[in-house]
MDAnalysis code that builds the backbone (N, CA, C; Angstrom):
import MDAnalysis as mda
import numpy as np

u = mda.Universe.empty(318, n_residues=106, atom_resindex=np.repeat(np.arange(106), 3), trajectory=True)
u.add_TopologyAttr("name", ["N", "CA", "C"] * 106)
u.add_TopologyAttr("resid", np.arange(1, 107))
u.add_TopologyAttr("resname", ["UNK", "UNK", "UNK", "UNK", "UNK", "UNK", "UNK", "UNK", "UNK", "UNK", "UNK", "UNK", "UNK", "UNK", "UNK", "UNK", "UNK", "UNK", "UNK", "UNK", "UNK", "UNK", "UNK", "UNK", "UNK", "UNK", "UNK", "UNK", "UNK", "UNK", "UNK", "UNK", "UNK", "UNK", "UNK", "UNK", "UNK", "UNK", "UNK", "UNK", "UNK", "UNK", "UNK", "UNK", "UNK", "UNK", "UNK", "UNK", "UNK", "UNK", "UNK", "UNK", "UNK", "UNK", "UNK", "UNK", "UNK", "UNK", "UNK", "UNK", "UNK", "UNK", "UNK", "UNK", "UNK", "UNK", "UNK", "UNK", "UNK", "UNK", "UNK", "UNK", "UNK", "UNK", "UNK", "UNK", "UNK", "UNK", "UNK", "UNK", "UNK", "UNK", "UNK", "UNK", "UNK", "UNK", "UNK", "UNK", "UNK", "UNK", "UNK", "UNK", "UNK", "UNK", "UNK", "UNK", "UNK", "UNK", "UNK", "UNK", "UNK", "UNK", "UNK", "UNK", "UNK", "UNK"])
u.atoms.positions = np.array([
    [-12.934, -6.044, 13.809],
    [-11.580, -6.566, 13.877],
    [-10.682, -5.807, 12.920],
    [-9.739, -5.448, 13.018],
    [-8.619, -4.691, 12.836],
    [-7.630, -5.913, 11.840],
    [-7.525, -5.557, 10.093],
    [-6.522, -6.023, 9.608],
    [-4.993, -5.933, 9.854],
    [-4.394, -6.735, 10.250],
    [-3.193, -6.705, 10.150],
    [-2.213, -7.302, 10.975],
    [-1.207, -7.900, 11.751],
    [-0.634, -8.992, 12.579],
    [-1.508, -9.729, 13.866],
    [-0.941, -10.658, 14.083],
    [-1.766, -11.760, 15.205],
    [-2.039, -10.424, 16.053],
    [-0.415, -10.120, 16.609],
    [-0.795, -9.102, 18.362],
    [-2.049, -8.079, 17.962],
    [-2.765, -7.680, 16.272],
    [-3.599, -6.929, 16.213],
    [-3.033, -5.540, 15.966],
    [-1.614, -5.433, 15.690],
    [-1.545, -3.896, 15.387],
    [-1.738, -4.283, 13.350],
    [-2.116, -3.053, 13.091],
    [-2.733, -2.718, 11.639],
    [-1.556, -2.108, 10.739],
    [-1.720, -2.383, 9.858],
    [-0.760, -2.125, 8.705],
    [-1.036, -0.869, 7.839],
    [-2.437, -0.595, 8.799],
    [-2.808, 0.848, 7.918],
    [-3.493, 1.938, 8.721],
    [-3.639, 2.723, 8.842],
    [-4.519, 3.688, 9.664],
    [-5.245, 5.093, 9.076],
    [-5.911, 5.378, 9.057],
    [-6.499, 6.743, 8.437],
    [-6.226, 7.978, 9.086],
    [-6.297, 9.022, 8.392],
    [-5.210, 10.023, 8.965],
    [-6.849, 11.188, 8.661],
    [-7.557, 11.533, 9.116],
    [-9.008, 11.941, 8.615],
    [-8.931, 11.221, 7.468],
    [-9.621, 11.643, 6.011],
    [-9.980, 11.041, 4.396],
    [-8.665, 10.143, 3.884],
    [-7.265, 10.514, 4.301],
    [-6.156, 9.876, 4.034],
    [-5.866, 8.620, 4.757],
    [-5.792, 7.573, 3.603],
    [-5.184, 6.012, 4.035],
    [-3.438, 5.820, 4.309],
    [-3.586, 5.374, 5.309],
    [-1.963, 5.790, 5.379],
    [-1.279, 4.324, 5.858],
    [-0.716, 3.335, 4.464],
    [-0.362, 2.117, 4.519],
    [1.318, 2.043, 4.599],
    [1.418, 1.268, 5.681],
    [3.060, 0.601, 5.695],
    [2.915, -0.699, 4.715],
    [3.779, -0.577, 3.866],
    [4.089, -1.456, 2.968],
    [5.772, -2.175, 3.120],
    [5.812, -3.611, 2.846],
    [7.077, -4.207, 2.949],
    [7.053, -5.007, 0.932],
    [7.704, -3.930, 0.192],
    [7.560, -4.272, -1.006],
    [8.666, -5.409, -1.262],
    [8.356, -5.883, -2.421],
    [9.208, -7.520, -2.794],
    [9.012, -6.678, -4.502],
    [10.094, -6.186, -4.901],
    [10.347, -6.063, -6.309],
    [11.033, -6.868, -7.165],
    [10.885, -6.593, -8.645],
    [11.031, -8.338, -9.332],
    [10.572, -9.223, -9.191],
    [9.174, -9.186, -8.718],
    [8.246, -10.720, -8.357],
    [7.926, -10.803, -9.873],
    [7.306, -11.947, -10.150],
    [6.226, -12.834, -11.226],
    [5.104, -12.106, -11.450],
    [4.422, -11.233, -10.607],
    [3.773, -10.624, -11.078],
    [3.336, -9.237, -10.355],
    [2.654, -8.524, -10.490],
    [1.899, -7.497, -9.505],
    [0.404, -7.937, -8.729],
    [0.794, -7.680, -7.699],
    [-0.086, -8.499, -6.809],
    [0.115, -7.628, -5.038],
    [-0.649, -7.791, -4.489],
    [-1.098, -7.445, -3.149],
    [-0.991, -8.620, -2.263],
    [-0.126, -8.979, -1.411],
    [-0.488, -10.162, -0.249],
    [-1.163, -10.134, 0.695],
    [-0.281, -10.683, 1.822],
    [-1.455, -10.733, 2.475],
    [-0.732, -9.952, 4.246],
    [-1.212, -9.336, 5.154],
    [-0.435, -8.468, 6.025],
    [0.543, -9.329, 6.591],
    [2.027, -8.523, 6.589],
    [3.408, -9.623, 7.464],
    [3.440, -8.659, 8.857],
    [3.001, -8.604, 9.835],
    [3.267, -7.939, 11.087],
    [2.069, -6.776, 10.800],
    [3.335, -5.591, 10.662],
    [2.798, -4.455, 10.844],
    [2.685, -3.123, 9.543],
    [2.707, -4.591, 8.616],
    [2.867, -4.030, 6.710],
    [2.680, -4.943, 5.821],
    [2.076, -4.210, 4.730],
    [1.341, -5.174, 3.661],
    [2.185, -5.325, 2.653],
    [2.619, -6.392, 2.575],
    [2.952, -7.425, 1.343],
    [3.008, -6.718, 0.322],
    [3.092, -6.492, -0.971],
    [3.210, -5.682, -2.079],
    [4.351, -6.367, -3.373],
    [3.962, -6.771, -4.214],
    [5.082, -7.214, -4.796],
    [4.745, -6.315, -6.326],
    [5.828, -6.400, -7.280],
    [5.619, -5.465, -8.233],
    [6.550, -6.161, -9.257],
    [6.810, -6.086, -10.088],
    [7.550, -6.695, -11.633],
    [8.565, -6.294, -11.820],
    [8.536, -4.551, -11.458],
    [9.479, -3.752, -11.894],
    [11.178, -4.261, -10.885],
    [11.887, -3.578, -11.159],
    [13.457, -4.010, -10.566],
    [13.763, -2.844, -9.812],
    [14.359, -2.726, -8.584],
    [14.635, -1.903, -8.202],
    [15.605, -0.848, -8.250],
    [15.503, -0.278, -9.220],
    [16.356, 1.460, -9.681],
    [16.285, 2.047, -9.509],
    [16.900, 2.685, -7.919],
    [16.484, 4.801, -8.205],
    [15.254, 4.222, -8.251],
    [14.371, 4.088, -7.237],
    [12.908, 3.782, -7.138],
    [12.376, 3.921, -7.978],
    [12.476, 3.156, -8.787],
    [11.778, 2.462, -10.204],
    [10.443, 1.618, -9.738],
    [10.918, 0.324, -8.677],
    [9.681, -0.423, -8.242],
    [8.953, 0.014, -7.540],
    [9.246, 1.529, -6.305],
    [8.190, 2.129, -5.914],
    [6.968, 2.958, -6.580],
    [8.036, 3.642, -7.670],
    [6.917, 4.016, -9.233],
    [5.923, 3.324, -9.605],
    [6.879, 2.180, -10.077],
    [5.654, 1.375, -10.550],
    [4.683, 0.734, -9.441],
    [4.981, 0.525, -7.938],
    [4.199, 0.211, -7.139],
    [2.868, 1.190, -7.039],
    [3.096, 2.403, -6.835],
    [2.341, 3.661, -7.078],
    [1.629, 3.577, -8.241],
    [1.794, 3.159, -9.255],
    [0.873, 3.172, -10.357],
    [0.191, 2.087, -10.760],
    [0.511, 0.904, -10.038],
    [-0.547, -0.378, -9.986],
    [-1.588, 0.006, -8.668],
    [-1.157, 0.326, -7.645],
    [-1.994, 0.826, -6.211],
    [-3.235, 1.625, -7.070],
    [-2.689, 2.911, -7.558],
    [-4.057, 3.981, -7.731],
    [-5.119, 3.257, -8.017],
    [-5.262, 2.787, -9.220],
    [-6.709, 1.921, -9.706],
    [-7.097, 1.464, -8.926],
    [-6.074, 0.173, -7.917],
    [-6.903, -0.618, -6.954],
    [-7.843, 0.549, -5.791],
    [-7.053, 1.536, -5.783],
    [-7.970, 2.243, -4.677],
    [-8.486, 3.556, -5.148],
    [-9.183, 3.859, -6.657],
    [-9.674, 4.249, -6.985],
    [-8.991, 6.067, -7.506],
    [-8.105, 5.741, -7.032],
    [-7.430, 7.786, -6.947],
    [-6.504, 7.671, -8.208],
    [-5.880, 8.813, -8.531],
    [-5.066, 8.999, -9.553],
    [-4.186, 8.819, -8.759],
    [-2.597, 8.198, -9.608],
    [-1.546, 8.616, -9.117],
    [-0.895, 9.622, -8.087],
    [-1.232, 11.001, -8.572],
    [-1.169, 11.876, -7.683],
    [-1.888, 12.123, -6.315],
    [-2.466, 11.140, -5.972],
    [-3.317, 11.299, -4.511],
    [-2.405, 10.012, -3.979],
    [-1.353, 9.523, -4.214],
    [-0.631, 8.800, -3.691],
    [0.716, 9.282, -3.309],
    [1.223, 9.077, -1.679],
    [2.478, 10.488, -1.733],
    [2.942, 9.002, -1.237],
    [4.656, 8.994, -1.200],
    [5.557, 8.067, -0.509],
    [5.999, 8.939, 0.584],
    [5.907, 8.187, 1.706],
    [6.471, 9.072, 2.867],
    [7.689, 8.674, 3.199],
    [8.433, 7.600, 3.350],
    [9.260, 7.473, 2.898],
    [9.131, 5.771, 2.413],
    [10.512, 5.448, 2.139],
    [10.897, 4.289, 1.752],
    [11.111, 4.081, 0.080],
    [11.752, 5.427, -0.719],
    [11.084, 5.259, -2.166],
    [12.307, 4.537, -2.527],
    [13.333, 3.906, -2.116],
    [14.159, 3.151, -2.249],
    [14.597, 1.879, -1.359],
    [13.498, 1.736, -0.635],
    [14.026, 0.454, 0.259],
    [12.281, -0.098, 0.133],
    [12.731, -1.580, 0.888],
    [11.322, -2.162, 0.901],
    [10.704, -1.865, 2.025],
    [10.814, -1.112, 2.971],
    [9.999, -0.969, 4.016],
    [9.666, 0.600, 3.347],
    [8.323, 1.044, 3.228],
    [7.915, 2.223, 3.178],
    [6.517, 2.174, 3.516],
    [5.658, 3.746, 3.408],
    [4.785, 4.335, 3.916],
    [4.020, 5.238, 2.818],
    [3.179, 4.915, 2.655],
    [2.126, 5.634, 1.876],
    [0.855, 6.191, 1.844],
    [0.655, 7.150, 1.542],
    [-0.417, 8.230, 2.249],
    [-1.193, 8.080, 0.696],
    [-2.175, 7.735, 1.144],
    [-3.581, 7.637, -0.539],
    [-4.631, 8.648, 0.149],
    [-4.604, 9.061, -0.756],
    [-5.799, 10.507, -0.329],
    [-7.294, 10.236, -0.786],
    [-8.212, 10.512, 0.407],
    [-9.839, 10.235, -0.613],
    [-9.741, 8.599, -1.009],
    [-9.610, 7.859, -0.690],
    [-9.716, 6.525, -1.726],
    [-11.189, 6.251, -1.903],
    [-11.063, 5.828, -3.109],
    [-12.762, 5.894, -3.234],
    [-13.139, 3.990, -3.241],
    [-12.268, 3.169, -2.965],
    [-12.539, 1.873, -2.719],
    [-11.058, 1.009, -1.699],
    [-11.424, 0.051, -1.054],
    [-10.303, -0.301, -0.654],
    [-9.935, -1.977, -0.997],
    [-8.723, -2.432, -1.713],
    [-8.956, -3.769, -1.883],
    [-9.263, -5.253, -0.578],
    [-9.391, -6.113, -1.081],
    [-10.157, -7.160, 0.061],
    [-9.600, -7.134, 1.222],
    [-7.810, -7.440, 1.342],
    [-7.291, -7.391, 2.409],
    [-7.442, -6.093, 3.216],
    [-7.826, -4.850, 3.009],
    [-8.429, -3.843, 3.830],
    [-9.360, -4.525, 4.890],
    [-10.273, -5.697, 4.429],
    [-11.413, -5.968, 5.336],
    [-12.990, -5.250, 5.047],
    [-13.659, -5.452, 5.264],
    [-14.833, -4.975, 5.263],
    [-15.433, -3.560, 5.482],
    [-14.298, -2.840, 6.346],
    [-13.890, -1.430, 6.016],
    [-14.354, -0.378, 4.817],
    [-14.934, 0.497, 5.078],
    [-15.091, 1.486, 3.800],
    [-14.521, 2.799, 4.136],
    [-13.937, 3.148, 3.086],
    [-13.575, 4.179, 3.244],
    [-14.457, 5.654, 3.300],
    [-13.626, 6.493, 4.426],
    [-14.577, 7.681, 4.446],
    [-14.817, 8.751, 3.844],
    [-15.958, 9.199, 4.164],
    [-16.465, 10.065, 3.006],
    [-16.019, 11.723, 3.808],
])
């Protein structure tokens, strides 16, 4: 089964080794945190305020750890100023729960 809206389309897809997530970010939340999939993009909330993509920064630098890569294996494809964006994680060497049971490839 395929994470991500009822109709079954996914919020993420692999591009060969590259994870490639639509994200619908919520900046200035309470805390940093991951939700849970809204349609056809994952939830994302972050602390930071949105400046001249300030909260996509900091979105990018809470993500890496969770999925194991440095910063730099994380590209914004777009959206580095709005809440709908797209992100390409390269190699991830783990994926968090809402991924699903899924592992990433080698």
């Amino acid at each position: 089964m395929r994470a991500g809206s009822d109709n079954g389309e996914s919020f993420f897809h692999w591009d060969g080794d590259t994870l490639v997530v639509n994200i619908l970010g919520k900046p200035a939340a309470a805390r940093d945190a991951i939700g849970k999939p809204k349609g056809p993009q994952l939830k994302v909330s972050v602390t930071a305020t949105p400046r001249n993509g300030k909260a996509t920064d900091h979105m990018v630098r809470f993500l890496a750890p969770l999925f194991g890569v440095p910063v730099g294996q994380i590209t914004v494809v777009f959206g580095r100023e709005s809440i709908h964006k797209q992100l390409r994680i390269q190699a991830p060497t783990r994926l968090p729960p809402v991924f699903g049971p899924q592992t990433p490839t080698s």
